[in-house]
N, C-alpha and C positions, 0 to 999 in steps of 0.2 A: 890680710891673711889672718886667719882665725883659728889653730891647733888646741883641741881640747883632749888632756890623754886621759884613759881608760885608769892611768895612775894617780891622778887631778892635778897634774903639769897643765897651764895655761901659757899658749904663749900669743900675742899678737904682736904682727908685723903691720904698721901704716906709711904707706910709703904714698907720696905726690907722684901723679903718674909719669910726668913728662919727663925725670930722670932714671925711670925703669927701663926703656931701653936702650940708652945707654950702656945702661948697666949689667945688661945681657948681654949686649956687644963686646964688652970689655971683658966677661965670664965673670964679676964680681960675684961671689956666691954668700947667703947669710947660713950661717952655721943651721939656723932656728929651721929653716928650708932646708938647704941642700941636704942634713944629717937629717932627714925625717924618712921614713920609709912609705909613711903615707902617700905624698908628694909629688916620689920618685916617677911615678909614670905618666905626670902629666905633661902636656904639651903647653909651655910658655908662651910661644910664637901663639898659639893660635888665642889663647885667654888675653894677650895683647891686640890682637886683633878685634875682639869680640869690645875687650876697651874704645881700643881708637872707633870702633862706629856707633860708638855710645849706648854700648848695652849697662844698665843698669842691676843692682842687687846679687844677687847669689849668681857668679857665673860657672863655679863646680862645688859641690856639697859630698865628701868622700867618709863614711863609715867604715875604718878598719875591720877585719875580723877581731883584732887584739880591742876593740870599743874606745880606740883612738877615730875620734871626727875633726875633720877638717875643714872651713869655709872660705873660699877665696870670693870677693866679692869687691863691688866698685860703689862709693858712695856719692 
């Protein structure tokens, strides 16, 4: 996950896939995410799914109105 703000706050989360859902199971939440407004309306469940059948590169790309962009993406 790739958070660039309109302020030039950078933030990057790298996480290994195979303990992400876990970790949605448990509601673990990373400040860096859960506190982002950008974020807030995507659906997990389904970006985990798009994971597990091997979708590769940018799987949502979000352009705030505030010129905060956001990359979630699988390498």
């Amino acid at each position: 996950i790739a958070v660039d703000s309109a302020d030039g706050d950078k933030v990057r989360v790298t996480l290994p896939m195979a303990p992400v859902p876990l970790a949605m199971q448990m509601r673990i939440e990373l400040p860096q995410v859960s506190g982002n407004d950008a974020l807030k309306d995507i659906d997990w469940a389904q970006v985990m799914e798009l994971a597990r059948h091997g979708a590769m590169g940018n799987l949502i790309e979000v352009e705030s109105a505030d010129g905060d962009i956001v990359r979630i993406f699988v390498e």
